[in-house]
KETIDREN-325294 format. One record per residue (C-alpha): residue in one letter; z, y, x. Coordinates in Angstrom, 2 decimals. Layout:
<recs>
<rec res="A" zz="Z" yy="Y" xx="X"/>
...
</recs>
This chain:
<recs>
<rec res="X" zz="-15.21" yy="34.37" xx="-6.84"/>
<rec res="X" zz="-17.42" yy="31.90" xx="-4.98"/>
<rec res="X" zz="-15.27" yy="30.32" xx="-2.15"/>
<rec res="X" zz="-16.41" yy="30.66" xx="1.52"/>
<rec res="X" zz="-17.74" yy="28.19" xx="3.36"/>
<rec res="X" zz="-17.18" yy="27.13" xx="7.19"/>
<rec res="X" zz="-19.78" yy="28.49" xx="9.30"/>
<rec res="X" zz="-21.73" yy="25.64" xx="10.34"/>
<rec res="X" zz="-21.93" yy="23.80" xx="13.18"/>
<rec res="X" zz="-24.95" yy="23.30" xx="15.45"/>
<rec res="X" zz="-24.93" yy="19.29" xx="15.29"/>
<rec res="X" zz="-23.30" yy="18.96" xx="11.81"/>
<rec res="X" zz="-25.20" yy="17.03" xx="9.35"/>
<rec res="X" zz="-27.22" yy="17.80" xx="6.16"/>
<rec res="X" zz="-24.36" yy="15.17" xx="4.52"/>
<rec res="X" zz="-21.78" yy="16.71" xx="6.38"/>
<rec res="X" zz="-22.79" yy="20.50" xx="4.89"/>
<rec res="X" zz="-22.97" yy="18.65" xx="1.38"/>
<rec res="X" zz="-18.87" yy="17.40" xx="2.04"/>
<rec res="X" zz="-18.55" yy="20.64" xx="2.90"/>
<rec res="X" zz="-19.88" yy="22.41" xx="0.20"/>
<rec res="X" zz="-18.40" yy="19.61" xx="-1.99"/>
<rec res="X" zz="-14.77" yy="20.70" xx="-0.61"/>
<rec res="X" zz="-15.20" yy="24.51" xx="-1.14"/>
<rec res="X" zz="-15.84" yy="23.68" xx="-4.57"/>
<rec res="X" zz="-12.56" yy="21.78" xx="-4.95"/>
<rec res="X" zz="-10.27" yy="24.82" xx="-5.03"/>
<rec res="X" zz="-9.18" yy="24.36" xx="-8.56"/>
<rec res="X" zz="-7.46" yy="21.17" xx="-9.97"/>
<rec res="X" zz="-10.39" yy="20.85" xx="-12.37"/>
<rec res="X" zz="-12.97" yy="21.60" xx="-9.28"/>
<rec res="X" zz="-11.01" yy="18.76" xx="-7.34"/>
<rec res="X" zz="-10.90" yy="16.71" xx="-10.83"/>
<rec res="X" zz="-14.79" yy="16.96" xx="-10.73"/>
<rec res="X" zz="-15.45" yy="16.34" xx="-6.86"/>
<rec res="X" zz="-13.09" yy="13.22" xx="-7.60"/>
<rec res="X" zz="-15.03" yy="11.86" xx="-10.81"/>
<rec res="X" zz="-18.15" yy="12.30" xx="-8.84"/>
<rec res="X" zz="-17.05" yy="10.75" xx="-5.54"/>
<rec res="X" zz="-15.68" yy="7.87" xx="-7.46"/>
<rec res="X" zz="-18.69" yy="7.39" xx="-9.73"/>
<rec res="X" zz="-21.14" yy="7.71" xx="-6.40"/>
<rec res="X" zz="-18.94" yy="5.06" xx="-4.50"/>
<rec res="X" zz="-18.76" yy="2.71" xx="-7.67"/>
<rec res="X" zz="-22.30" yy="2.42" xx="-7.90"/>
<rec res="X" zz="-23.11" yy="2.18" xx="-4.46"/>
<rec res="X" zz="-20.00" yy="-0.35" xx="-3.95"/>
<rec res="X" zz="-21.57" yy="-2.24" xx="-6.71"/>
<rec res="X" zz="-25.38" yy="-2.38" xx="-5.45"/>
<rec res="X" zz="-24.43" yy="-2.79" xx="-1.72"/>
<rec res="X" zz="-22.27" yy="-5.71" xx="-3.10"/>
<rec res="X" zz="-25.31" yy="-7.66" xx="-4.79"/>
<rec res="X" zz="-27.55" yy="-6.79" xx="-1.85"/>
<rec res="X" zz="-24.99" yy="-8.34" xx="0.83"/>
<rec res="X" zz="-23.16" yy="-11.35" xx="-1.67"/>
<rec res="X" zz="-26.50" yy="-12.15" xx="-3.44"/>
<rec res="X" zz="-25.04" yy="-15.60" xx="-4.56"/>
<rec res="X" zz="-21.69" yy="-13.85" xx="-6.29"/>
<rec res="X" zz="-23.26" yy="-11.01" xx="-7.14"/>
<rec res="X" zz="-26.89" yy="-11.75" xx="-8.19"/>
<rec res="X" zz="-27.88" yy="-8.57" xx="-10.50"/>
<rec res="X" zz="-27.05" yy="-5.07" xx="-10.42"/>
<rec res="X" zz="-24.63" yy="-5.38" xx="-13.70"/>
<rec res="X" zz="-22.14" yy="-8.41" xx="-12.17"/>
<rec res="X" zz="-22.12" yy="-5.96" xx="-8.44"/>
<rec res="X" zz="-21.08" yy="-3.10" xx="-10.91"/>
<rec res="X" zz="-18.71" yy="-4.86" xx="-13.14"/>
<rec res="X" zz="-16.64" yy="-6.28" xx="-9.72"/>
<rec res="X" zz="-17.21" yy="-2.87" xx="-8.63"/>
<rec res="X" zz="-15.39" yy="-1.08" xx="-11.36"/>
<rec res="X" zz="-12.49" yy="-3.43" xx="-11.41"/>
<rec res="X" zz="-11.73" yy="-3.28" xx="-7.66"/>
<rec res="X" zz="-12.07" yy="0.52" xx="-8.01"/>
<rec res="X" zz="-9.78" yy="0.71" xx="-10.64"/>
<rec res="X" zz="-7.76" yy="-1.50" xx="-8.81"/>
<rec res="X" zz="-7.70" yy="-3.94" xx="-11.53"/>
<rec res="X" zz="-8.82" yy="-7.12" xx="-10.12"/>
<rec res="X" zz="-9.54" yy="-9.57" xx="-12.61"/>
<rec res="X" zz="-10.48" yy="-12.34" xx="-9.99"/>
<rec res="X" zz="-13.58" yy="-13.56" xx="-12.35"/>
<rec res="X" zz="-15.43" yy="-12.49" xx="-9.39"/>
<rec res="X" zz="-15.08" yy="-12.61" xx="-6.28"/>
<rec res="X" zz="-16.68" yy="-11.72" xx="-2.61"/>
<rec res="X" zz="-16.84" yy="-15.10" xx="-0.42"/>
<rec res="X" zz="-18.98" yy="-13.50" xx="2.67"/>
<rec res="X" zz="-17.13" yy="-11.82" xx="5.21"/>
<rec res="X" zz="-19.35" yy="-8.76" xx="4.68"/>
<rec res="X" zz="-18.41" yy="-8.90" xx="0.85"/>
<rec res="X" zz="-15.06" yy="-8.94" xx="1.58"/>
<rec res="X" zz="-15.29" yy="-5.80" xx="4.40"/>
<rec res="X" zz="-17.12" yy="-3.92" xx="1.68"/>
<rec res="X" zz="-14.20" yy="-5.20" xx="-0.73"/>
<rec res="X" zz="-11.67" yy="-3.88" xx="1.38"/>
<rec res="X" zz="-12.95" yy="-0.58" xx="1.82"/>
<rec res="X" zz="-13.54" yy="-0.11" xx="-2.10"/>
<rec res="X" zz="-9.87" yy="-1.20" xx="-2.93"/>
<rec res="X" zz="-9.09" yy="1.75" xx="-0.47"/>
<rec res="X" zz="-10.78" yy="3.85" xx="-2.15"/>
<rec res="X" zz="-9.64" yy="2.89" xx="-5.41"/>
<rec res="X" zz="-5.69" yy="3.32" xx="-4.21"/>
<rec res="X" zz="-6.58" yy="6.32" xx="-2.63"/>
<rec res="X" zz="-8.04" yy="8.07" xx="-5.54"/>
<rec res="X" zz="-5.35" yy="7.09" xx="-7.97"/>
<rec res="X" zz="-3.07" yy="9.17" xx="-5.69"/>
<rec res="X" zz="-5.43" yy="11.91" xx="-5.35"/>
<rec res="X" zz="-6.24" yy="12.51" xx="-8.84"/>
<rec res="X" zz="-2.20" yy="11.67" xx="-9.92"/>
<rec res="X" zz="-1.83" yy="14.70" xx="-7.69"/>
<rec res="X" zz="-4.24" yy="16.90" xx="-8.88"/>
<rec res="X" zz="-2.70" yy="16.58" xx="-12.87"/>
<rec res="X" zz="0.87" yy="17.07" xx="-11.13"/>
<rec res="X" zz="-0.57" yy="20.23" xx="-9.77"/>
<rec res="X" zz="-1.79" yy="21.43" xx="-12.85"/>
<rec res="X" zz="1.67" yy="20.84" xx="-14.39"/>
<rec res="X" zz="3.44" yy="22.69" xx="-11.73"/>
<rec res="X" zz="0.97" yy="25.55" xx="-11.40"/>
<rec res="X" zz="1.47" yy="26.62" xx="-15.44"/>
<rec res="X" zz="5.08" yy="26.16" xx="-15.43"/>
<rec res="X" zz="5.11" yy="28.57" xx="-12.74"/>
<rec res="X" zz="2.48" yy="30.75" xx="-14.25"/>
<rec res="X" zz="5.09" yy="30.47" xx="-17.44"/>
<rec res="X" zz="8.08" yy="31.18" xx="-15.23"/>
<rec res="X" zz="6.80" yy="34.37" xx="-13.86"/>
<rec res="X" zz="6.14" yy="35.74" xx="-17.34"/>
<rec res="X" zz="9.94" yy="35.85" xx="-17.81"/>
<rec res="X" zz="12.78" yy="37.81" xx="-16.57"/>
<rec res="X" zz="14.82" yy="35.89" xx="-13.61"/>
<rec res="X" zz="17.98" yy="36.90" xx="-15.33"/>
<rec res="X" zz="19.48" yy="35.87" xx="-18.50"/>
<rec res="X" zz="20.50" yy="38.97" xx="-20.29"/>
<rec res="X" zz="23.72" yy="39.67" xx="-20.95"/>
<rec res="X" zz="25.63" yy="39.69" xx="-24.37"/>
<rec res="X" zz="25.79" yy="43.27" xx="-24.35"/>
<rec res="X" zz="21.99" yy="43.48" xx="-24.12"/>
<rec res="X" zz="21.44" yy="40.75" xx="-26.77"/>
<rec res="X" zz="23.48" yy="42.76" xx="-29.24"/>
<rec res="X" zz="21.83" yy="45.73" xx="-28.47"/>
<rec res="X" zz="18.34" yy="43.97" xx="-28.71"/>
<rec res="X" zz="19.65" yy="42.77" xx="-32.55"/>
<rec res="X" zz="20.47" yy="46.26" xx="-33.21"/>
<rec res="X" zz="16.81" yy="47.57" xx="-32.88"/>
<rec res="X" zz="15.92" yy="44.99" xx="-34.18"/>
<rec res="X" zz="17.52" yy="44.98" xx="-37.61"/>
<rec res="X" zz="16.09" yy="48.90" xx="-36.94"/>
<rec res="X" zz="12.49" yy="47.76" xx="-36.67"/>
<rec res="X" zz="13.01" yy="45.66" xx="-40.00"/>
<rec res="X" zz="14.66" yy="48.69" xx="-41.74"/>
<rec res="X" zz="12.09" yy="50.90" xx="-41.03"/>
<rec res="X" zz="9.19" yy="48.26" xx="-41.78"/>
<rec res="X" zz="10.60" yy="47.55" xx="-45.11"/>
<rec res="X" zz="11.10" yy="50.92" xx="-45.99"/>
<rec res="X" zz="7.13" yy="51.93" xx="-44.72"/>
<rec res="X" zz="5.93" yy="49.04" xx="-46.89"/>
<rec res="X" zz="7.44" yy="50.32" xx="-50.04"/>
<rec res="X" zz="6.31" yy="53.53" xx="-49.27"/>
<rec res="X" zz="9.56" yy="55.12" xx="-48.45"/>
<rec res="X" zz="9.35" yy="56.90" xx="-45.24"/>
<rec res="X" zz="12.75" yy="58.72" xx="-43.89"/>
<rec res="X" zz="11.15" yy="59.98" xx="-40.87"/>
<rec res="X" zz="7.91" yy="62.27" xx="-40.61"/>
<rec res="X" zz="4.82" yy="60.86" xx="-39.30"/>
<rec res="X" zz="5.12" yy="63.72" xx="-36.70"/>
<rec res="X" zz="9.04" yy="62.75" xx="-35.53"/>
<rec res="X" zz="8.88" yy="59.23" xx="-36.17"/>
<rec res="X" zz="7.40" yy="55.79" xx="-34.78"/>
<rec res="X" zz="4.38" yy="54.35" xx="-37.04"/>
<rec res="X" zz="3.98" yy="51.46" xx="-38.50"/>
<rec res="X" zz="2.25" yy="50.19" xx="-36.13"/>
<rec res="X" zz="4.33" yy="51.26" xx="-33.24"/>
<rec res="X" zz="7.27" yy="49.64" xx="-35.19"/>
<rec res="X" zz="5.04" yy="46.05" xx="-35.16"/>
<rec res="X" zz="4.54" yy="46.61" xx="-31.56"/>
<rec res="X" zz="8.38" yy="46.97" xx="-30.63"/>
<rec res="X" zz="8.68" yy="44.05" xx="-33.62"/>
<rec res="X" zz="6.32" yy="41.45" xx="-31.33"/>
<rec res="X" zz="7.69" yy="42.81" xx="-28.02"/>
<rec res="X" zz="10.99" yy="41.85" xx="-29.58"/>
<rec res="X" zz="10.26" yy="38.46" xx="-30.65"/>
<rec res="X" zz="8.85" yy="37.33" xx="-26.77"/>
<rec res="X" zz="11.88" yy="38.77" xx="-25.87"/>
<rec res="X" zz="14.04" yy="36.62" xx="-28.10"/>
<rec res="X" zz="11.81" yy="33.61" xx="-27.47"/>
<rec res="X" zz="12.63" yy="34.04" xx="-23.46"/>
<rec res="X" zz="15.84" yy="34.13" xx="-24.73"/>
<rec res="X" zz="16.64" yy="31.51" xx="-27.27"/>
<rec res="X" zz="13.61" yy="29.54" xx="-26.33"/>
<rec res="X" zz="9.95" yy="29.52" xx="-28.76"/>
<rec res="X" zz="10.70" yy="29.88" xx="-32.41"/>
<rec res="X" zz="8.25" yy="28.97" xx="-35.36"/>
<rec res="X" zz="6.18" yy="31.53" xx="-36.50"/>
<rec res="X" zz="7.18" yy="33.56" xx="-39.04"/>
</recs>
């Protein structure tokens, strides 16, 4: 499903229809995960040639703007280099933004994930515990199921194909049994 986009508007930019676009692709963690990386990556590299283009004497190649740019995204901030111009340290301030803002963004985005498959686990299981009653009667068939299995695979059959469940009616019931248990009890190992 392809999301929709605004309708656009009459004086909106070609950059403002690429945000745009860029947004409507975020509506997935790993779609925001991606506009994020990207974002990041773009304003890293720009931050870093911008940086040697306006602090020329701290900055004099494209490698030493990237390397300061990288750390103040990250937030790191060695201090090996530093801006000393007042544009410098605008363009500084704006990246260290950036670089606190994104470290919230993308801790949300991984938090989101989290909390949308819990729920997505919670909604596969019953609200209510059962009760003892039902447990009981749950081991019941089950010690059925495992009756009849062992007797099918040694070839003993006390019910007719016609009257009975088959085998693989009885695995059914057996695995039905076992998520049942497991929303119970919580996961056990695999037999």
């Amino acid at each position: 499903m392809t999301p929709t986009l605004p309708p656009e508007f009459p004086g909106e930019t070609r950059l403002e229809r690429r945000l745009d676009k860029a947004v409507g692709r975020a509506v997935t963690p790993r779609g925001a995960a991606i506009v994020i990386a990207t974002a990041t990556i773009l304003i890293t590299f720009a931050a870093g040639l911008v940086m040697m283009i306006i602090d020329r004497e701290n900055y004099p190649s494209l490698g030493s703007g990237l390397w300061w740019a990288v750390q103040t995204t990250t937030t790191v901030g060695y201090g090996d280099h530093v801006p000393t111009t007042a544009a410098g340290r605008f363009l500084a301030a704006l990246v260290m933004l950036f670089g606190i803002g994104f470290l919230a963004v993308i801790t949300a985005a991984i938090t989101s994930t989290f909390v949308a498959r819990n729920a997505a686990r919670a909604d596969g299981m019953d609200a209510e515990p059962p009760t003892a009653e039902q447990v009981l009667e749950l081991d019941r068939r089950l010690e059925r199921i495992e009756a009849a299995l062992a007797d099918s695979s040694r070839g003993e059959r006390t019910l007719s194909d016609a009257d009975g469940p088959t085998a693989e009616q009885l695995r059914q019931l057996d695995r039905r049994l076992e998520r049942i248990e497991a929303a119970v009890t919580g996961p056990q190992p695999s037999r």
